[in-house]
C-alpha positions as CSV (number, residue, x, y, z in Angstrom):
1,X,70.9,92.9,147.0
2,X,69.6,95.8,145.3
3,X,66.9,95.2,142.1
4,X,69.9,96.6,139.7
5,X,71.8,94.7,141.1
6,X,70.0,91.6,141.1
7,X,68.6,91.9,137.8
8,X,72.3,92.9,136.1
9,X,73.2,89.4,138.0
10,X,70.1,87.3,136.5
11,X,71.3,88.9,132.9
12,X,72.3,87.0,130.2
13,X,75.9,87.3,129.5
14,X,75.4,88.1,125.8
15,X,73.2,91.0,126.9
16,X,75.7,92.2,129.9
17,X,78.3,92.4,127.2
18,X,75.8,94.2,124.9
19,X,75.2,96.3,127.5
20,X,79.0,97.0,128.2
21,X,79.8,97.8,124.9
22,X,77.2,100.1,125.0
23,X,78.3,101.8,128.3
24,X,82.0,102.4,126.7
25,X,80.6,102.9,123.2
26,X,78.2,105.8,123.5
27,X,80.6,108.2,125.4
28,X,83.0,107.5,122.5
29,X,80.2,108.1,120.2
30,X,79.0,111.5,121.7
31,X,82.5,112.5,121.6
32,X,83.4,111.4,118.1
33,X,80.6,112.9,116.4
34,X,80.9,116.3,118.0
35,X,84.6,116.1,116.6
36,X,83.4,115.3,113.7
37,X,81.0,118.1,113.5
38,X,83.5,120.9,114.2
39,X,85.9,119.6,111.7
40,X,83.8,119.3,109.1
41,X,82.4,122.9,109.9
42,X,86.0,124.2,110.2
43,X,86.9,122.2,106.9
44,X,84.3,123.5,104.7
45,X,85.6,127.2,105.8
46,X,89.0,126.3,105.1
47,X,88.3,125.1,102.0
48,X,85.9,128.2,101.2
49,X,89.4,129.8,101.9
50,X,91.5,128.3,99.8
51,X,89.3,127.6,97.1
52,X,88.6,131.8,96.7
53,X,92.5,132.2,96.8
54,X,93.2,129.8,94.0
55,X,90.3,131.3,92.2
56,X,91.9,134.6,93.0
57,X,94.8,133.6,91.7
58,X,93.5,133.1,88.5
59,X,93.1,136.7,87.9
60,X,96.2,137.2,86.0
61,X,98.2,140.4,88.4
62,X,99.9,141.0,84.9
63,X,95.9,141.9,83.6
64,X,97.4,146.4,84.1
65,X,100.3,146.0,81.9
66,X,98.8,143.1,79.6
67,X,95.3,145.5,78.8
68,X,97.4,148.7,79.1
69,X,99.8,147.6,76.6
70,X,97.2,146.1,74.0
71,X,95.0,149.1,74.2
72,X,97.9,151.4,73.2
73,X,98.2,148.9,70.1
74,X,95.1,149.4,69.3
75,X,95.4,153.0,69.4
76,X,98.6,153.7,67.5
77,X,96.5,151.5,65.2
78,X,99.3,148.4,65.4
79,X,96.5,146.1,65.7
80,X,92.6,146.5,64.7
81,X,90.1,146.5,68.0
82,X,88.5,143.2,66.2
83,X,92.2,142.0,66.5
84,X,93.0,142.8,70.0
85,X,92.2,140.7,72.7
86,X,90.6,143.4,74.8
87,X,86.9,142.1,75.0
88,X,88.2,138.6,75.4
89,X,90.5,139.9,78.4
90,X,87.5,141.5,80.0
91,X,85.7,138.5,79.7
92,X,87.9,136.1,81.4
93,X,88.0,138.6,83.9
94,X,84.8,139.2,84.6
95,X,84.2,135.4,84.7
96,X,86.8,135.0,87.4
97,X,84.9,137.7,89.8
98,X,81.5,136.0,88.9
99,X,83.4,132.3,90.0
100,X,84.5,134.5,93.3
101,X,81.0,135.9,94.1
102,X,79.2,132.6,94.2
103,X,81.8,131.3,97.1
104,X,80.8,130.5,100.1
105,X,81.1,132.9,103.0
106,X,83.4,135.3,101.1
107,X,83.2,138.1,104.4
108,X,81.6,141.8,103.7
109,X,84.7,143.4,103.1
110,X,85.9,141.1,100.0
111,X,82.7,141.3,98.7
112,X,83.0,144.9,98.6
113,X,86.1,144.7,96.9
114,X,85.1,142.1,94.5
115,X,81.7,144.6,93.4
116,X,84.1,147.5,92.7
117,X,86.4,145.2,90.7
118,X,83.3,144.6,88.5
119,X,82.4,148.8,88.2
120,X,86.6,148.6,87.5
121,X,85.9,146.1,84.5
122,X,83.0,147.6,83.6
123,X,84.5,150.9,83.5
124,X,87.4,149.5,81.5
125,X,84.8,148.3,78.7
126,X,82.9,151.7,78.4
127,X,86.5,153.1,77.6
128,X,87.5,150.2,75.1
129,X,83.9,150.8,73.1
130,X,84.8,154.9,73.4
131,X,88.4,154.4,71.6
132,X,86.8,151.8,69.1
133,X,84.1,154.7,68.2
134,X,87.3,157.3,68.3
135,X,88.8,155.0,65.8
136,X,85.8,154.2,63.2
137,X,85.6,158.2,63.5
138,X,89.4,159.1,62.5
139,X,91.5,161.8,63.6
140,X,91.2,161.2,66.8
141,X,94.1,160.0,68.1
142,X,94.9,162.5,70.9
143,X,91.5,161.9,72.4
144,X,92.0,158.6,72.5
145,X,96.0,158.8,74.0
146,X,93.7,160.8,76.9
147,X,91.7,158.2,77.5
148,X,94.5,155.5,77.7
149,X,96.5,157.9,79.8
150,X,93.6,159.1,82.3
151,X,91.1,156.7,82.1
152,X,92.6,153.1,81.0
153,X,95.3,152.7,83.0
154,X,94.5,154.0,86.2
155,X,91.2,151.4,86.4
156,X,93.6,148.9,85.5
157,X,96.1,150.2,88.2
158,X,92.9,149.9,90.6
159,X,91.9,146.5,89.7
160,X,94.9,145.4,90.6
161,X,95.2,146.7,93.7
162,X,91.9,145.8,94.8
163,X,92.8,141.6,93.7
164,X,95.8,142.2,95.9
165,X,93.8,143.0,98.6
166,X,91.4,140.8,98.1
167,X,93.9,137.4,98.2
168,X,96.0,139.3,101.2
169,X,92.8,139.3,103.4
170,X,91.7,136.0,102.0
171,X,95.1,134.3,103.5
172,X,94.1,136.3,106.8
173,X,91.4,134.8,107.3
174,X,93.0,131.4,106.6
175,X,96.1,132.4,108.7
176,X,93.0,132.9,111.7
177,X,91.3,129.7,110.6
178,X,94.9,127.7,111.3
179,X,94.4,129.1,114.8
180,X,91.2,127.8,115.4
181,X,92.0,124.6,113.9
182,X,95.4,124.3,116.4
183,X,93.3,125.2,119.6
184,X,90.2,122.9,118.5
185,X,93.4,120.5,118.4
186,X,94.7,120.7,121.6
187,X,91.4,121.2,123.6
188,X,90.7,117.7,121.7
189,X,94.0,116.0,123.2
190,X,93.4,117.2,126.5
191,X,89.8,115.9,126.4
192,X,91.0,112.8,124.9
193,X,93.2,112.7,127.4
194,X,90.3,112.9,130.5
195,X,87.9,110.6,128.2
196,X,90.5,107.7,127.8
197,X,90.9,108.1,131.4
198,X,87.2,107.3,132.5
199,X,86.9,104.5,129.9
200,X,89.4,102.7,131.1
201,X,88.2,102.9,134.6
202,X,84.6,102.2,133.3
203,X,86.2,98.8,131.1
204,X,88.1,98.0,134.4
205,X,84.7,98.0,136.7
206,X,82.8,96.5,134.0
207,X,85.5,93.6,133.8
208,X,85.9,92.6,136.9
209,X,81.8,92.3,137.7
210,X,81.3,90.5,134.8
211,X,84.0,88.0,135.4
212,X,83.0,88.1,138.5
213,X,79.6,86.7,137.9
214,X,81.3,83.9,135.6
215,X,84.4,82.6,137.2
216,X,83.2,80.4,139.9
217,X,80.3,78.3,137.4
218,X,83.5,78.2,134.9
219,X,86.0,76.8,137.6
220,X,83.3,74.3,138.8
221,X,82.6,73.8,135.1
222,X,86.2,73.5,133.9
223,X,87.3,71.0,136.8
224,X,84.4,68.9,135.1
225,X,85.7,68.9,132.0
226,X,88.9,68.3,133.3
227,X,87.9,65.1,134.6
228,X,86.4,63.9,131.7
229,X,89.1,64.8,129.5
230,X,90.9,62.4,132.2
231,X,88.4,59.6,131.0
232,X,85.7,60.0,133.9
233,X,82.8,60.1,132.1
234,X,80.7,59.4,135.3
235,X,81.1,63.1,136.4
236,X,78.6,65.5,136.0
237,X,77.7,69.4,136.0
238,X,74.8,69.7,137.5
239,X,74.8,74.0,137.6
240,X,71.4,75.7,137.8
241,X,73.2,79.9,138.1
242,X,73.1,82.3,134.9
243,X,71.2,82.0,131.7
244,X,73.8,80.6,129.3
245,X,76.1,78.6,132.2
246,X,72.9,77.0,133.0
247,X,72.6,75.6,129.3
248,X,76.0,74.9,129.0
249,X,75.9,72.6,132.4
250,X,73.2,70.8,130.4
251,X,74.9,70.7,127.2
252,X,77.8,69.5,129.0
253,X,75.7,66.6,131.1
254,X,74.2,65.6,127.5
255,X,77.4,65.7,125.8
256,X,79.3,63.3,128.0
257,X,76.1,61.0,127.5
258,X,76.3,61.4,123.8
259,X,79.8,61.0,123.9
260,X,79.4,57.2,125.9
261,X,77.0,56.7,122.9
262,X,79.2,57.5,120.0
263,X,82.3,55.8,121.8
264,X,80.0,52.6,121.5
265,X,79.2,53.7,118.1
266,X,82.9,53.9,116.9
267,X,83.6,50.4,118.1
268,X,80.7,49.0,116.0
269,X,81.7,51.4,113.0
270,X,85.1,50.1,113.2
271,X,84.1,46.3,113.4
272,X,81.3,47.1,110.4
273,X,84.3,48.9,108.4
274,X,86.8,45.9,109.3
275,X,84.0,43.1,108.3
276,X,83.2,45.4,105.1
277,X,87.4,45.1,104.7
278,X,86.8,41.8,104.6
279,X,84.1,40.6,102.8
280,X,85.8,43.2,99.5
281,X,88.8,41.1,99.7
282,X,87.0,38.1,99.9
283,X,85.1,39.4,97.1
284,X,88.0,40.5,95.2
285,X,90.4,37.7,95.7
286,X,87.9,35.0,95.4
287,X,88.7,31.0,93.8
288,X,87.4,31.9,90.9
289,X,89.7,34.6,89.7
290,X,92.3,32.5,90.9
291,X,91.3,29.1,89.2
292,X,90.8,31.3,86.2
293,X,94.0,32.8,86.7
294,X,95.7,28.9,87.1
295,X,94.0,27.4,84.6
296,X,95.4,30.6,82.3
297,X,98.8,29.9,83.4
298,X,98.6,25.9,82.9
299,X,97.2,26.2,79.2
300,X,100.6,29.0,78.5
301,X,102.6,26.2,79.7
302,X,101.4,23.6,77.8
303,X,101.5,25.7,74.7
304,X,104.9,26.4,75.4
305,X,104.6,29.9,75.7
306,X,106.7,30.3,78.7
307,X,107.1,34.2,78.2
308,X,103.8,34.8,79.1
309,X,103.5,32.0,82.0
310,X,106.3,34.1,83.7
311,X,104.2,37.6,83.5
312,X,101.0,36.0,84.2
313,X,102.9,34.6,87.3
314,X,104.5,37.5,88.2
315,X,101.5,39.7,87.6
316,X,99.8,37.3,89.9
317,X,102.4,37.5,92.2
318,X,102.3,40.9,92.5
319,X,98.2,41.4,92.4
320,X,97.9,39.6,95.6
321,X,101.3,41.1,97.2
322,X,99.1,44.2,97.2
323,X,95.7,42.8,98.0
324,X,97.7,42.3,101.1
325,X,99.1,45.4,101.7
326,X,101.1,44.3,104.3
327,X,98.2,44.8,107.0
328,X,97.4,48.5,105.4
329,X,94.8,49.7,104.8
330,X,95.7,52.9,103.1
331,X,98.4,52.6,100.6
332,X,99.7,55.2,98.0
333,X,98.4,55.5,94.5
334,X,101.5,54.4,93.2
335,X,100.9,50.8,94.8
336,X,97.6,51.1,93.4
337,X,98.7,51.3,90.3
338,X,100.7,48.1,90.5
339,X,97.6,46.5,92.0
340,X,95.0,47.4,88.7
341,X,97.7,47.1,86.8
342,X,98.7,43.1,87.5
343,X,95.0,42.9,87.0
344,X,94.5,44.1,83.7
345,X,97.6,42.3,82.6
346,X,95.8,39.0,84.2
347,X,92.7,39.6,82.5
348,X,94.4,40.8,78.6
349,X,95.9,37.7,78.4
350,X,92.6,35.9,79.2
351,X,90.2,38.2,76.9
352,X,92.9,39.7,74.7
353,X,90.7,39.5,72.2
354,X,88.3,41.9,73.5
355,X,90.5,43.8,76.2
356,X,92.7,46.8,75.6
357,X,93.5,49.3,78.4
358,X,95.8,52.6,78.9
359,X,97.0,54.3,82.0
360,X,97.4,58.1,82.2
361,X,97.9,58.7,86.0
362,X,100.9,61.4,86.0
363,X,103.5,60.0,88.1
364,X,103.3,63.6,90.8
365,X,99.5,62.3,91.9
366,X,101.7,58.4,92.7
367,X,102.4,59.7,96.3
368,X,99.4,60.9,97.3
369,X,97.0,58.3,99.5
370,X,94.4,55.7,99.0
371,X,92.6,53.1,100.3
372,X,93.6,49.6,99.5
373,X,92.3,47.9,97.0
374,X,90.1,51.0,95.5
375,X,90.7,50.7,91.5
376,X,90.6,47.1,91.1
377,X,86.6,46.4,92.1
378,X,86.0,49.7,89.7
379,X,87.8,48.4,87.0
380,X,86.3,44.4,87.5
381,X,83.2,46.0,87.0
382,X,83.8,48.0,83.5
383,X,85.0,44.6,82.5
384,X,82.5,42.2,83.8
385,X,79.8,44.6,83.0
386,X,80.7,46.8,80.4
387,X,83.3,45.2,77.9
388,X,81.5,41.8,78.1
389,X,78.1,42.9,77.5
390,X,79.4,44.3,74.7
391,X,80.2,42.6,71.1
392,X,83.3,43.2,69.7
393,X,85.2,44.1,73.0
394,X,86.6,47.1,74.0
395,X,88.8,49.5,76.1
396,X,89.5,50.7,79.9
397,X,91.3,53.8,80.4
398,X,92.5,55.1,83.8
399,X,93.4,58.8,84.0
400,X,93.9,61.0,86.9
401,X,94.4,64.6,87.7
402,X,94.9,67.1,90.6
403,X,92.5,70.1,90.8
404,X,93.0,72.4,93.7
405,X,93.1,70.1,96.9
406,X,91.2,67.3,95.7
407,X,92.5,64.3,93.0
408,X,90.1,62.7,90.6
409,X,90.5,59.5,89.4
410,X,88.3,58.1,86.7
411,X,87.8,54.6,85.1
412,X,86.3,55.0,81.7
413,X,85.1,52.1,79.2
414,X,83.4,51.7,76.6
415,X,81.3,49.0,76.9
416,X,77.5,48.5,77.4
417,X,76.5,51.5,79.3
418,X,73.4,51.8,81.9
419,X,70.4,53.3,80.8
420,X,69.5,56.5,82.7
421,X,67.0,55.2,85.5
422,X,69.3,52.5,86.1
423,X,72.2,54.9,86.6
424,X,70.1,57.0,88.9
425,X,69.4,54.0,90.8
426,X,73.0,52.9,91.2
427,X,74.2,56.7,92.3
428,X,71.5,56.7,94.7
429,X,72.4,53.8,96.4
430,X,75.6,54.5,96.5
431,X,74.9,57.4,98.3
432,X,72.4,56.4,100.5
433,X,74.1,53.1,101.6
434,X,72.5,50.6,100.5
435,X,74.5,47.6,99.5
436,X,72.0,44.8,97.8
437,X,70.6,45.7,94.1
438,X,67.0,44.2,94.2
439,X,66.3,46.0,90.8
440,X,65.4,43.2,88.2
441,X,67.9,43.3,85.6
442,X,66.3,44.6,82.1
443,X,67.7,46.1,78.7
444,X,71.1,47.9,79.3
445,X,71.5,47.2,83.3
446,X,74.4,45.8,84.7
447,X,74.2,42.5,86.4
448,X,73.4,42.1,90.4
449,X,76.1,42.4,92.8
450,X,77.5,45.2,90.9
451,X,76.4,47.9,93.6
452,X,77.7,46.2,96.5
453,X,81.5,46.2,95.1
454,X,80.7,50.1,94.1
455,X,78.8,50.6,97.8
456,X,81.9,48.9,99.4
457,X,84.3,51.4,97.9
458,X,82.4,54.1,98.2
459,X,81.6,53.7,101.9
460,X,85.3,52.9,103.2
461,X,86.8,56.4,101.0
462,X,84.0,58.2,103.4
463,X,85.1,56.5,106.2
464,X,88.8,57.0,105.5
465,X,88.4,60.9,104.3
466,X,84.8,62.0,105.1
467,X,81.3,62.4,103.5
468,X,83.1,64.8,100.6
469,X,85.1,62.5,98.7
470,X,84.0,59.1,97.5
471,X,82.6,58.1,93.3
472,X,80.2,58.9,91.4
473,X,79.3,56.7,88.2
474,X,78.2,58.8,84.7
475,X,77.1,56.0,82.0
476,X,75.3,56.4,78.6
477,X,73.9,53.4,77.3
478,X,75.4,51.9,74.1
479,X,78.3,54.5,74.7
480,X,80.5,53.5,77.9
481,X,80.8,54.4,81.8
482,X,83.1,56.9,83.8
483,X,83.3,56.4,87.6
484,X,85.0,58.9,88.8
485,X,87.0,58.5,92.6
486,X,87.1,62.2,94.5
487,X,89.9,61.9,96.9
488,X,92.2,64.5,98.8
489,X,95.3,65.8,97.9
């Protein structure tokens, strides 16, 4: 094997297709920018071109009968000189010659013509100031008719003539300009033509030696990955050819190790998240609640109040009909809903003296999902900790809203509060997942415990939807808490 060739073969891939690109690039390049050259050379003339007709054009070819006519006004004395136009015509005139001399590449012979328009004009103004002098003089009249006759209005016919010319061999030279431009055209196509021809042999060589120098390590690699796709994770690589198949062999050998790792991993993440499952609804439906709950129900009775006993009994009924869930454990937020709501109704008629709550979840948000059993802990908290810490009770609101892809739920009330290192304490926690509270409980904090049910929500939303969504608690002291629940839509 040659040293090209060897070396091309030893090449990374990244640099062979650098390389490639280059090969087919630069030929394109050359070509392009000589293209580009011409054009813009044969551009700026045709604009040149057209830009000295339309300033030609602005040389009004009525300018003989227009000055011829207003001198002879002047002169028969229907209009003073100061009232004529005839300086302001030789002006604008003049102004459109100067315009024309500072074109570009204007050839000899229009130059020419435009200097003798400017003697023309010239002239014309020596024999405008003569007849104003005739006129200030008086009885002059025939001298002046002379003038007009012999002098005016042959310039003026000249001055014409010579802006005809001038725009007739200004569209000439665009007329030969259009030439150029059509041939510059077709030798272009026919280049094209042999150009595209030789790239697309050049792109065909190129493709075939680098896939050449890739397929075998990529069958060998994809019959690997075949097989562990088919569950074999014994197999292994094992390639030592090319730069970047060689580290992808590797990455392959280590990924199939990492991936016998993490499949251990998942099945002790999925017993931790089924254990944490279960110790929130042994937290949440506990003996307590429930003994409260009974005794609740048994003082109603015995009062009589048999209204109540049946919603306390039917709330009841239907707070642990959706603890259950029927084995899932993602529910919607409608069945959430039912869930805190038997539980506030529980808990009003136990602290009704202290207890108020609203819900303002719009119905549209009730089909989207949640994991079971999400609200209740939040809002057994704000109670327990909030509302009861707090003399003369208080109030719980729910609320929700949609905001782009992403739902927000919030429990508000406006109990106790935390005090601002406490709250940092209890966000960081949360987010660092740590479930015990080993903080000693001082002015404004909320008793221990309270992180693990906050934890334990936080950590099965992540595990449900990912590291994005899960709560975040905002709490002045003396003023209320807000946890608010991120979910998707």
């Amino acid at each position: 094997m040659s040293p090209i060739r060897k070396k091309w073969a030893d090449m990374p891939l990244e640099s062979k297709i650098r390389y490639s690109y280059l090969i087919v690039i630069l030929p394109l390049l050359v070509f392009m920018i000589i293209s580009l050259m011409t054009l813009n050379r044969q551009n700026k003339q045709y604009e040149r071109v057209i830009e000295a007709a339309g300033m030609a054009s602005r040389f009004s070819l009525d300018f003989k009968k227009d000055f011829d006519y207003e001198t002879y006004l002047v002169i028969v004395e229907s209009k003073t000189y100061e009232e004529s136009e005839l300086d302001s015509m030789l002006s604008s005139a003049m102004a459109v010659v100067d315009s024309l001399e500072t074109a570009e590449n204007i050839n000899r012979e229009n130059a020419e013509r435009l200097e003798d328009i400017r003697k023309y004009l010239n002239n014309l103004g020596i024999y405008t100031q003569r007849i104003k002098e005739n006129l200030s003089a008086g009885d002059k009249y025939e001298e002046n008719i002379e003038i007009w006759e012999n002098d005016v209005q042959i310039v003026t016919g000249l001055v014409r003539e010579t802006i005809i010319q001038f725009i007739y061999y200004e569209i000439q030279d665009m007329q030969e300009l259009r030439e150029e431009v059509n041939s510059f055209y077709r030798r272009v196509f026919t280049y094209s033509i042999a150009g595209a021809l030789l790239i697309l042999l050049l792109v065909v060589y190129i493709t075939y030696a680098i896939s050449r120098s890739i397929t075998k390590p990529v069958l060998k690699l994809s019959r690997v990955t075949e097989r562990v796709a088919g569950g074999d994770l014994s197999v292994r690589a094992n390639l030592d050819t090319g730069a970047e198949l060689g580290v992808l062999s590797r990455s392959l050998d280590e990924m199939i190790e990492r991936i016998n790792k993490l499949i251990a991993q998942v099945r002790t993440e999925q017993e931790n998240l089924r254990v944490a499952e279960l110790e929130l609804l042994q937290a949440q439906i506990n003996p307590h609640f429930l003994y409260n709950t009974l005794d609740t129900i048994i003082w109603l009775a015995e009062a009589g109040d048999q209204k109540k006993v049946v919603s306390m009994v039917g709330s009841l009924s239907d707070f642990f009909r959706a603890s259950l869930g029927q084995g899932r454990d993602i529910v919607s937020i409608g069945d959430e809903m039912k869930h805190v709501v038997s539980y506030l109704e529980i808990q009003q008629v136990r602290y009704q003296d202290i207890l108020s709550y609203r819900v303002e979840v719009p119905e549209e948000l009730y089909t989207s999902r949640i994991p079971k059993i999400t609200l209740q802990p939040l809002v057994e908290n704000a109670l327990y900790h909030g509302i009861k810490n707090k003399r003369g009770g208080g109030s719980i609101i729910i609320s929700g809203k949609a905001e782009g892809n992403c739902i927000y739920l919030s429990i508000e009330d406006d109990g106790i509060g935390i005090n601002e290192e406490r709250l940092s304490i209890i966000n960081e926690k949360i987010n660092t997942g740590e479930k015990t509270d080993t903080v000693s409980d001082i002015k404004g904090n909320r008793a221990e415990g309270e992180i693990f049910g906050l934890y334990n929500v936080n950590e099965r939303i992540r595990l449900k939807f990912g590291d994005r969504y899960g709560i975040h608690v905002d709490s002045e002291y003396g003023k209320g808490t807000k946890v608010t629940v991120l979910l998707p839509l």
